[in-house]
N, C-alpha and C positions, 0 to 999 in steps of 0.2 A: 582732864576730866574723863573719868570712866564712860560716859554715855550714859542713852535713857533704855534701860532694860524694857519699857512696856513695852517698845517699840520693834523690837529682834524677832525678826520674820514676819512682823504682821501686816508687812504693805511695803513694798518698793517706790519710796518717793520718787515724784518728776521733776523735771527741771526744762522751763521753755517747752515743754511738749515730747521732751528726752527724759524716756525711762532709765534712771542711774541702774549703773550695776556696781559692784562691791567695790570697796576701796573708790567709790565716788562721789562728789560732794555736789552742790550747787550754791552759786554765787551771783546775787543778783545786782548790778550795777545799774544804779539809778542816775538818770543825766536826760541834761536836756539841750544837751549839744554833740555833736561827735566827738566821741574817742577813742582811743584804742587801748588793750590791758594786756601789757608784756610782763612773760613771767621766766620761769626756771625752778626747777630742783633743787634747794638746797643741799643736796644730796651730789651734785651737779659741780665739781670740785672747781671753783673758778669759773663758770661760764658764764660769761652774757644772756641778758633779757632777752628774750625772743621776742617776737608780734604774735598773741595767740588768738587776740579775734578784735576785729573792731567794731565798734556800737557806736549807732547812731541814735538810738532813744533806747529808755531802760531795758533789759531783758536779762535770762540769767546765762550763764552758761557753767558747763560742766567741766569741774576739774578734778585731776585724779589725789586721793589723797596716801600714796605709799612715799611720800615725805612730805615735810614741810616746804613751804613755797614761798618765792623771793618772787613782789611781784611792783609793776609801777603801771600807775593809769596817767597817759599821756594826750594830749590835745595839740592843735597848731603852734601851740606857743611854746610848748618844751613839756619837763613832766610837772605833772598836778600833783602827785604825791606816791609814797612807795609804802611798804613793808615786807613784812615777813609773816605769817601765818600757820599754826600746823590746822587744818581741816580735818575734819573726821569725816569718815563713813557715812552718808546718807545725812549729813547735814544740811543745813538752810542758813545761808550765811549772804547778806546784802552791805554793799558801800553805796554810801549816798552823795555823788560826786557834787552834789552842790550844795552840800554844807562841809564840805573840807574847807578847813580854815588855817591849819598846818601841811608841810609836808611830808607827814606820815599819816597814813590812812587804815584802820584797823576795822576787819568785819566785825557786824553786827551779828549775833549768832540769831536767828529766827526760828528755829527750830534744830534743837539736841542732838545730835548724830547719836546711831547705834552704839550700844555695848560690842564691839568687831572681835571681842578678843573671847566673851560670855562663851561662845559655842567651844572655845579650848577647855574652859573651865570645865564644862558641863563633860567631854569626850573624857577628862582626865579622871573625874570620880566615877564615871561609869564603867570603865575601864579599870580601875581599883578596886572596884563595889566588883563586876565578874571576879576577880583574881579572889577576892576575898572569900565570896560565896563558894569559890569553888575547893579552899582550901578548910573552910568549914564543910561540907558537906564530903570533903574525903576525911575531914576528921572524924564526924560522923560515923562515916562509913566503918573507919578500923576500928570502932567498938560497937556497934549495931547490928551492920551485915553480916551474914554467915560469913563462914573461912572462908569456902570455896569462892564466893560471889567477890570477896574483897581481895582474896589470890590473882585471882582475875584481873580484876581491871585496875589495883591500884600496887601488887606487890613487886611485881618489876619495875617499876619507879621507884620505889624505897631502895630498891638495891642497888640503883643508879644513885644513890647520895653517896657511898660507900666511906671513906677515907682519905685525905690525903694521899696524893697520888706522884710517885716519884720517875719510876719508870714511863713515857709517854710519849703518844703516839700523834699524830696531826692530821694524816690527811684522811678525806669522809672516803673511807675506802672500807668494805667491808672486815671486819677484825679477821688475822689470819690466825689467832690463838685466843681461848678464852683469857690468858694471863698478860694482854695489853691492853692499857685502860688508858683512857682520853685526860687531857688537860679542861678538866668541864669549866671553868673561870675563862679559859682563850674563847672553847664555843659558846659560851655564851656573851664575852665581849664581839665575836666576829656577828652573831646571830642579830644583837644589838644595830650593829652597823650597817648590815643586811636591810632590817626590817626598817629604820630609818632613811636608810637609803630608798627604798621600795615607796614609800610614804613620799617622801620630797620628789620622786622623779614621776611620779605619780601628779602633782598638784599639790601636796600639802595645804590641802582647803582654801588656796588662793590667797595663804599668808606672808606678808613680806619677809617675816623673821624665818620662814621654812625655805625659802627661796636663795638663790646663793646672792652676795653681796656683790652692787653694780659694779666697784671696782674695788677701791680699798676695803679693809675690813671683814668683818666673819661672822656668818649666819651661820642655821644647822645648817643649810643643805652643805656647807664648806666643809663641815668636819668629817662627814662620812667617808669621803673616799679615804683621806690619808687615816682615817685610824681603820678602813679594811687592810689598807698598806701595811698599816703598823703590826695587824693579823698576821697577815700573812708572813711578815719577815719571825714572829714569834715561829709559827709552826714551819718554816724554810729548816729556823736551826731544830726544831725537833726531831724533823723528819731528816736532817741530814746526821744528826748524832744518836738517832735511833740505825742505820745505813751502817754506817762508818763502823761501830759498834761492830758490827757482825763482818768486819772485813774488806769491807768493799772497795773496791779501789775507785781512788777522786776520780779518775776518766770515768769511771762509769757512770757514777754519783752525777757529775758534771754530765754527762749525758742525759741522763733524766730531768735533770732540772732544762736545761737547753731547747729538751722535745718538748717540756710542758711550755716554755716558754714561746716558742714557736704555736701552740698550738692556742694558747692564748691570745697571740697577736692575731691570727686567720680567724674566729672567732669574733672580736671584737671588730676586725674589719668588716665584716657580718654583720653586725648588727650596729655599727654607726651608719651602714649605706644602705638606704632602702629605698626602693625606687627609684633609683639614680641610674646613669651612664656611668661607663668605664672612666671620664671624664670629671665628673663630677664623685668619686671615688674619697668618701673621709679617710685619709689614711693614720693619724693619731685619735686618741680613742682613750678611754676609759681603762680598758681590758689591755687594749695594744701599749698604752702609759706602766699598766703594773706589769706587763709581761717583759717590757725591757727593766722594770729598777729590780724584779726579780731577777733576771739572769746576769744584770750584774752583780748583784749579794751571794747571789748563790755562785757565782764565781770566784769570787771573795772567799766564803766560807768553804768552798772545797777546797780551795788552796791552803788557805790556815787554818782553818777550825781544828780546836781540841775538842776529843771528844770529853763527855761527864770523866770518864776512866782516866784522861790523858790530863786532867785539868792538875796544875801542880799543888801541893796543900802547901799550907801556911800563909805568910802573908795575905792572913785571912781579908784583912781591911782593902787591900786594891785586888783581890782575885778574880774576881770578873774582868777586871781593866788588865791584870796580864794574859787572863785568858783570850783577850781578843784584842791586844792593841795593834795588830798587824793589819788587822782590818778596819779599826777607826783607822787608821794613820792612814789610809785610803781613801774613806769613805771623806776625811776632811781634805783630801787632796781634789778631792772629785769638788765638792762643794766649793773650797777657795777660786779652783776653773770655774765654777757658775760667776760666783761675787766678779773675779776678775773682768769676765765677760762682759759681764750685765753692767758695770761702773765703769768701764774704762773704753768701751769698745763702742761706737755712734753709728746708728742707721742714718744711710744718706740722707743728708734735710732733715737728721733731727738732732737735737742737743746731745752730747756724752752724758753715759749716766741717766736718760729719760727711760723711766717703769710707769707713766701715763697712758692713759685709754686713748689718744689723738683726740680728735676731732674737735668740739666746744671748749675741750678743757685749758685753761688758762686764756681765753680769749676775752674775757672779762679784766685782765690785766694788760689789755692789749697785744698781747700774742698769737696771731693766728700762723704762724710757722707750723704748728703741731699735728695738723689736718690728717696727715699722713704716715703719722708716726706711734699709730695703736698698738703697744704692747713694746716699745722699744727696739732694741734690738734681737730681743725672743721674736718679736712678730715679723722683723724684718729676715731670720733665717727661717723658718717656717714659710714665707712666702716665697722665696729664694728657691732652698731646698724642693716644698714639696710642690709647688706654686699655687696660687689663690684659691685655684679649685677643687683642690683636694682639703680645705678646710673647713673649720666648723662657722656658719655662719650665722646664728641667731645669741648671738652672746646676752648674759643679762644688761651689756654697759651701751647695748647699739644703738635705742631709741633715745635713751639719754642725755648719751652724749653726742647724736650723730654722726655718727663715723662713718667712714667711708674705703675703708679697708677692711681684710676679713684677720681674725684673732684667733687661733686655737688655742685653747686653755691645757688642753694637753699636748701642746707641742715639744719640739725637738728640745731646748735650752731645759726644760723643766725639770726631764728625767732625772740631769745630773742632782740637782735641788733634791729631789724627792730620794733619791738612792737614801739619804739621811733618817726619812721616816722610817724605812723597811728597817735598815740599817740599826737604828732607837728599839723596833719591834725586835729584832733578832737578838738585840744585847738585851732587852728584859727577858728570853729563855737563856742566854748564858750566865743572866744573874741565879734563873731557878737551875743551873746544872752547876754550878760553881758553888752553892751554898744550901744545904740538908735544911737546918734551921727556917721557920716559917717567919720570926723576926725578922731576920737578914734581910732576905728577900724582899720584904715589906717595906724597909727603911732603907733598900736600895732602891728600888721603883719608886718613893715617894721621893727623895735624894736629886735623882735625877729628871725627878718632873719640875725640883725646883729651880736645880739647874738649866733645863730647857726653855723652863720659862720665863727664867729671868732673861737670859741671852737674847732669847725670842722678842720677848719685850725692850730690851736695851736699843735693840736694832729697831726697834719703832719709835723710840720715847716713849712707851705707854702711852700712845698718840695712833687716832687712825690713821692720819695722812704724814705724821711726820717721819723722823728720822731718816737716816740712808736707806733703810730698806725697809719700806712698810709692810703688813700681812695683807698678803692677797696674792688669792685663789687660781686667777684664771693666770699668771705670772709661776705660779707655785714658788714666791722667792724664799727665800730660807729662813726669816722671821716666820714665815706662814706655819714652815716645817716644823722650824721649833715647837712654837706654841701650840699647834695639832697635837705634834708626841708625847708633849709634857702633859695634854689633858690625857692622852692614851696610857702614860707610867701610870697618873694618877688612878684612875679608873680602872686596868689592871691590877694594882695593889688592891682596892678596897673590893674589886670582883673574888679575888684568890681569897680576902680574908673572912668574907660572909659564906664564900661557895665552899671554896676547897680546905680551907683553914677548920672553919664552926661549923661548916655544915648547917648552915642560918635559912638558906633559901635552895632548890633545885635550879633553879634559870629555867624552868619550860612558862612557854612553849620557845625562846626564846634559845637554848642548849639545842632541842633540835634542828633551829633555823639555821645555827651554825655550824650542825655536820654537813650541811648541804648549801652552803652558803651561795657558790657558782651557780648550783644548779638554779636558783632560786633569780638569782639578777638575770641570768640568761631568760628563764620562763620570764621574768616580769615585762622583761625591754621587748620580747616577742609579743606578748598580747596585753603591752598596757592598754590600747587602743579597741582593745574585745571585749563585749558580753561575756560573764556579769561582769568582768574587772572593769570595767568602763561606759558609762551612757551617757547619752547626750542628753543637757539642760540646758532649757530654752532660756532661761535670766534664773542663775541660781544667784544665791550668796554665801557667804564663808561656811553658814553652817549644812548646808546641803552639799556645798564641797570636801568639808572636812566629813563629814558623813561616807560621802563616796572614797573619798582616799583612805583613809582608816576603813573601809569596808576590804578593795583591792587589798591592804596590808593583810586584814585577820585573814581575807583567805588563803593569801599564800603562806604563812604560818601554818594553817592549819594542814595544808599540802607539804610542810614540812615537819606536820605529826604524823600524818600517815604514810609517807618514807619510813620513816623511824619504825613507826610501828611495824609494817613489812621488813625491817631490817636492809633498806635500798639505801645506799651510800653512795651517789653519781661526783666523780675525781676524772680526771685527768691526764 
């Protein structure tokens, strides 16, 4: 049930004297004897019913609605009756414990929960309707205004559509020649990823599907980082076969990659500790994550990379694939040491093979061995190595599942996993150096988006929780990686064939977010917590959240039009 639109913003229902907030429902339990009403997350992989409150005469109480809920209402003598329910947003929902007459029990709905999803709808055509107006009104413009006025403000944008572009350059560094031109399809997939990114770590309006997934499975917030990974490893090989090109010898090459990578990591270390003791120090990271699968790739590719010039003709059909199979036959050596690791190798006190959150999970099958065993064997070297305190500890999986150990989601084991996304990004530029044709290129990146995701998929079942290796995020296991890349091939392909191919669309403001991509996550994660990027709301709801976070997004976009417009290019 979509919900009751009249009702979206017009009043915060109460519950027992408790003002809901978003994602919250109320459930009135009618009785005239004590009970108590244990429940759990569906979401909640195998876990046991909890005790969430107990009643002794009717009353409601409040329950969260970001999954459906497995719940049982019990008395002295055993339980009274169970089910399952999804609740929406700001509903009214009563069981009337004394006319159950079976052992399953289903609320009454008393009043509609909101439309929770209306305020997405509403941000997406508004958002449409500016793009549109703005591109009528510069259409306008080239036949209405004078030259001079429409030279101005609209003629160096047109000249930024230019052509198909062969020769190319990657990093947002000032041009050292008017005759290198950018790969505008990568900046605007990295800008893409940026701006999404910027959005989900922001709040993304308080939506569960913006939010990253409790354990198994994939939200947006999960796809951002690895398709900036998959960015970056595209413009790794650009910028190293733009290098090479002019002579450069691999130590060097391999040196610049090495400092940027270094300075990457001190950075990121920076902005995951704030406030903290030396003690209390995050040492894995976001920033520190891509700056180690960077300088192993770019280790890789300084060793073997052919340049465009070196690449051999003919055996037109696998050219890419001899272009680089020195460094697949690497990149899946590194990967097979993950799978081996991660399946064959047991944290003390937990099963071989365990990629579970600990805590509640499987406790509902009678296992509680697992308490201790959050993240497998990834979480057991991560605590080892860096120890407890240098990790990340507010994970999405921790209220959930109550766990009781801390998980970094970008720990140690992962790197090797992710080397694979960078790895997918660098082979989509040695697809565009290996092949002229705008075909080719297209039905290689689409090729291998099918290939990734089938693999990616095999190794789940096309199942969230099944298979040997499910996807998921805070693990980064290698189904995760696949299926990331493969929507990355995809998306590349159809970016080059509207942008760079037909010349169909510019990508702004989105092209310039991605000459400045760094600069732009650095500003956000500094003052997501600042005026105007951030204010404090006393009981908002979705659409005052998504308001404010899509507000934080346009402006930093727009801070990444006037860079551009200055000609400021901040690298590395």
């Amino acid at each position: 049930m979509l919900g009751n639109f009249e009702n979206v913003g017009a009043f915060t229902p109460h519950c027992n004297g408790t003002r809901l907030r978003y994602d919250q429902a109320c459930l009135e339990i009618i009785t005239n004897e004590t009970v108590s009403f244990w429940s759990q997350y569906q979401e909640c992989e195998d876990c046991m019913l909890l005790e969430t409150v107990k009643i002794q005469s009717t009353r409601g109480i409040v329950l969260d609605t970001i999954s459906p809920l497995r719940y049982a209402i019990k008395n002295g003598n055993g339980e009274i009756c169970n089910g399952t329910y999804e609740f929406g947003e700001f509903g009214q929902y009563s069981i009337n414990v004394t006319e159950i007459t079976k052992d399953e029990c289903l609320p009454r709905m008393k009043a509609e929960p909101d439309a929770a999803f209306l305020p997405i709808l509403t941000a997406v055509v508004v958002l449409l309707s500016m793009a549109t107006l703005w591109y009528i009104v510069k259409g306008i413009g080239k036949r209405v205004v004078a030259g001079r006025l429409y030279a101005r403000y609209f003629a160096r944008e047109d000249n930024e559509l230019g052509s198909e572009t062969r020769v190319l350059t990657t990093e947002a560094s000032v041009p050292r020649s008017p005759t290198r031109s950018r790969l505008r399809s990568l900046d605007i997939f990295r800008g893409f990823a940026i701006a999404l990114m910027i959005f989900v770590n922001a709040g993304g309006g308080g939506y569960t599907i913006f939010s990253h997934a409790t354990w198994n499975g994939l939200m947006v917030a999960d796809v951002v980082f690895p398709w900036f990974a998959f960015a970056m490893g595209e413009a790794l090989v650009l910028s190293l076969n733009a290098r090479l090109r002019t002579s450069m010898p691999r130590w060097t090459a391999f040196g610049q990659v090495a400092r940027r990578s270094l300075l990457l990591s001190l950075i990121g270390i920076c902005l995951s500790s704030v406030n903290v003791s030396w003690v209390n120090v995050r040492f894995p990271g976001v920033l520190q994550r891509l700056a180690a699968m960077y300088l192993i790739v770019g280790a890789l590719e300084c060793a073997f990379m052919r340049t465009s010039q070196n690449i051999t003709p003919g055996r037109s059909l696998f050219r890419d694939i001899a272009a680089g199979w020195q460094q697949w036959l690497a990149t899946c050596l590194i990967v097979a040491i993950h799978i081996c690791i991660t399946l064959t190798v047991a944290a003390p006190g937990c099963p071989r093979g365990y990629m579970g959150p600990g805590g509640l999970h499987r406790t509902a099958l009678g296992d509680f061995t697992l308490k201790n065993c959050t993240g497998g064997i990834a979480g057991y070297i991560d605590r080892l190595i860096l120890g407890e305190s240098h990790l990340y500890s507010r994970g999405t999986y921790q209220k959930m599942y109550q766990t009781v150990v801390p998980h970094d989601p970008e720990g140690i084991l992962g790197i090797l996993s992710g080397v694979l996304v960078v790895q997918a990004g660098a082979h989509a530029t040695r697809i565009m150096l290996a092949y002229n044709h705008a075909r080719a290129r297209i039905m290689r990146w689409v090729f291998w988006s099918i290939v990734f995701g089938v693999s990616g998929g095999a190794l789940c079942m096309f199942t969230k929780n099944g298979g040997p290796i499910p996807v998921n995020k805070n693990l980064w296991s290698v189904s995760y990686c696949l299926v990331t890349s493969s929507m990355a091939f995809f998306i590349q392909a159809v970016l080059y064939f509207l942008v760079d191919l037909k010349t169909k669309w510019g990508g702004r403001p989105l092209y310039y977010a991605g000459q400045n991509a760094l600069f732009l996550y650095i500003g956000s994660e500094l003052l997501k917590k600042h005026f105007p990027l951030y204010w404090h709301m006393a009981a908002p709801a979705h659409a005052q959240l998504l308001a404010a976070h899509a507000a934080a997004m346009l402006m930093w976009l727009a801070v990444a039009v006037a860079l551009h417009r200055k000609r400021i290019f901040v690298t590395i």
